[in-house]
C-alpha positions as CSV (number, residue, x, y, z in Angstrom):
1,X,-178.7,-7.3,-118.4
2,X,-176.4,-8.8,-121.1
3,X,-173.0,-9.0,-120.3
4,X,-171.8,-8.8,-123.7
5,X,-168.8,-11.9,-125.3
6,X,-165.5,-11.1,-123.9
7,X,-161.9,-12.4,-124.1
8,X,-158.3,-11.4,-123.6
9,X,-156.3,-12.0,-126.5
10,X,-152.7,-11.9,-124.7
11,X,-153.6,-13.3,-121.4
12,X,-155.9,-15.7,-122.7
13,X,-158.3,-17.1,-119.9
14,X,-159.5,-20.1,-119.1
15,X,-162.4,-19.0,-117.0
16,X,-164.8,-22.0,-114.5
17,X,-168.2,-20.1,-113.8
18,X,-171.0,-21.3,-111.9
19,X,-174.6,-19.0,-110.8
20,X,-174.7,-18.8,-107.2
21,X,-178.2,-17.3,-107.5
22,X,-180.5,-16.9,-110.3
23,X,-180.3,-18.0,-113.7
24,X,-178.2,-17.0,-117.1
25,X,-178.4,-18.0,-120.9
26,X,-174.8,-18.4,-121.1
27,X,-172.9,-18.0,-124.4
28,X,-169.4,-19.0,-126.0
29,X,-168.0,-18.5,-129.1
30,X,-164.8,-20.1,-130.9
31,X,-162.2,-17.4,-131.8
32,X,-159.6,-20.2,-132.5
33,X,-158.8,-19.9,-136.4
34,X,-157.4,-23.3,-136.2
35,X,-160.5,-25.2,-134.9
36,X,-163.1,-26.7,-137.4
37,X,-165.6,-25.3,-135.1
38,X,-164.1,-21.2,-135.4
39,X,-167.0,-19.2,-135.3
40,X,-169.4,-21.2,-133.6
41,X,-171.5,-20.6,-130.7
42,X,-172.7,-22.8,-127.7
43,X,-175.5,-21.9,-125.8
44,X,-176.7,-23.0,-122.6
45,X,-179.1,-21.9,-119.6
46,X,-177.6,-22.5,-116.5
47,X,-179.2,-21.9,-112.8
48,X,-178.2,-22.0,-109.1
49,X,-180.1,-24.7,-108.4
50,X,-178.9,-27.2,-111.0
51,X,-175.2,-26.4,-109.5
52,X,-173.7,-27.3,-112.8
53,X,-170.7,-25.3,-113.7
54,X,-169.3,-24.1,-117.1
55,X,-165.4,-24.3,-118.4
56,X,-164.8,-21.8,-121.2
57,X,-161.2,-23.0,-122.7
58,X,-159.0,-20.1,-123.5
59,X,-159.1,-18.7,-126.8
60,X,-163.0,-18.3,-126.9
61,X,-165.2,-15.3,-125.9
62,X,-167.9,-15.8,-123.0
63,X,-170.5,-13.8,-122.3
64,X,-174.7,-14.1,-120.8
65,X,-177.8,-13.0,-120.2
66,X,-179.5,-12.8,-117.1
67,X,-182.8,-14.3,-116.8
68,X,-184.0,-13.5,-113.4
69,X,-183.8,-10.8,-111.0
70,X,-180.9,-10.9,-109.0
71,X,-178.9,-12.8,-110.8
72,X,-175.2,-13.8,-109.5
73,X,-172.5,-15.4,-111.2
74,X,-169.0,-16.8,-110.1
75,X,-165.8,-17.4,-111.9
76,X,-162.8,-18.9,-111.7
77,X,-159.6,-17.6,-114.5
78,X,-156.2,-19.2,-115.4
79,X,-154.5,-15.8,-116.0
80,X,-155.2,-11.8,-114.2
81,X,-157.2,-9.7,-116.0
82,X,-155.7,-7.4,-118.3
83,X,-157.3,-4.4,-119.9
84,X,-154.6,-4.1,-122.9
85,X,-155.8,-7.3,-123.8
86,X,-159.1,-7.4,-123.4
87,X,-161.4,-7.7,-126.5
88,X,-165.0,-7.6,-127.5
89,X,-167.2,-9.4,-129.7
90,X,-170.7,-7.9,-131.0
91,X,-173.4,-9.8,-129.0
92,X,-175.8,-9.5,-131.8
93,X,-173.4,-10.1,-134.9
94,X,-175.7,-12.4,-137.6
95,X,-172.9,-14.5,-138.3
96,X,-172.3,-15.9,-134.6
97,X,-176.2,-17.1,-134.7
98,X,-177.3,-16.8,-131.6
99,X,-181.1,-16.8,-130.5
100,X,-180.6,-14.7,-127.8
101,X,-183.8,-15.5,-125.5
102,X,-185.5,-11.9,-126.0
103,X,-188.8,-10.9,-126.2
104,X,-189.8,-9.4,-129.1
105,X,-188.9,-6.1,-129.4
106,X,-187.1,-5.6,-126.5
107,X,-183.3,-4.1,-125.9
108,X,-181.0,-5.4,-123.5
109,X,-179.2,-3.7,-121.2
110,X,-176.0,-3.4,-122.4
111,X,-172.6,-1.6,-121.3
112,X,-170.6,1.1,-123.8
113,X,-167.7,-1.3,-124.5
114,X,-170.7,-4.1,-125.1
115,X,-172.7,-2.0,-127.5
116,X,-169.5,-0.3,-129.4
117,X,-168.3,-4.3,-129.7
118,X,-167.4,-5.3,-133.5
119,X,-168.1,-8.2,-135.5
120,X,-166.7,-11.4,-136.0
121,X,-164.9,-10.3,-139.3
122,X,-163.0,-7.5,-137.3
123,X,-162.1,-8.8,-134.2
124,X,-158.5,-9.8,-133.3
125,X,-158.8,-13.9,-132.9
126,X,-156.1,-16.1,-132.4
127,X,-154.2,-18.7,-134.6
């Protein structure tokens, strides 16, 4: 399953996460049109067992890919969640380049909101 990159554009989030079980290829991507690095992605695998935790500033957009079966993952946010302001960015959009570890060939599972989600150059960011 691919939880696909969210972020709440009023609201904005700071979110902690850490995987209680299993293991994710975690994603974030800088939505901040003041930052040298807007656009850009980190990527990152993450595990229960290494017990290392993740903090996603507000103003980028988070989202994963579970690796194993069973996978579980915590977070911790700064603000509520708010479905007015929550946006979507397209997983797959070319210009975030992300290597996304797939198999060849193969589709992710992927919610409506997740697969509907537009591109970089038409998502709402902020300044």
């Amino acid at each position: 399953m691919l939880r696909g990159l969210h972020y709440q554009i009023q609201h904005a989030q700071g979110k902690l996460l850490r995987v209680l079980a299993g293991e994710i290829f975690d994603v974030v991507v800088d939505l901040r049109r003041a930052s040298p690095s807007f656009g850009r992605s980190l990527a990152l695998t993450l595990d229960a067992k290494g017990a290392r935790s993740l903090w996603v500033p507000p103003g980028f957009a988070h989202g994963f890919l579970a690796l194993a079966p069973g996978t579980r993952v915590a977070y911790l946010v700064t603000d509520f969640w708010s479905r007015e302001a929550e946006r979507s960015l397209a997983w797959n959009d070319p210009a975030l380049g992300i290597e996304w570890p797939l198999p060849p060939g193969v589709s992710p599972l992927l919610s409506a909101k997740d697969a509907a989600a537009p591109p970089l150059a038409e998502v709402e960011t902020f300044p």
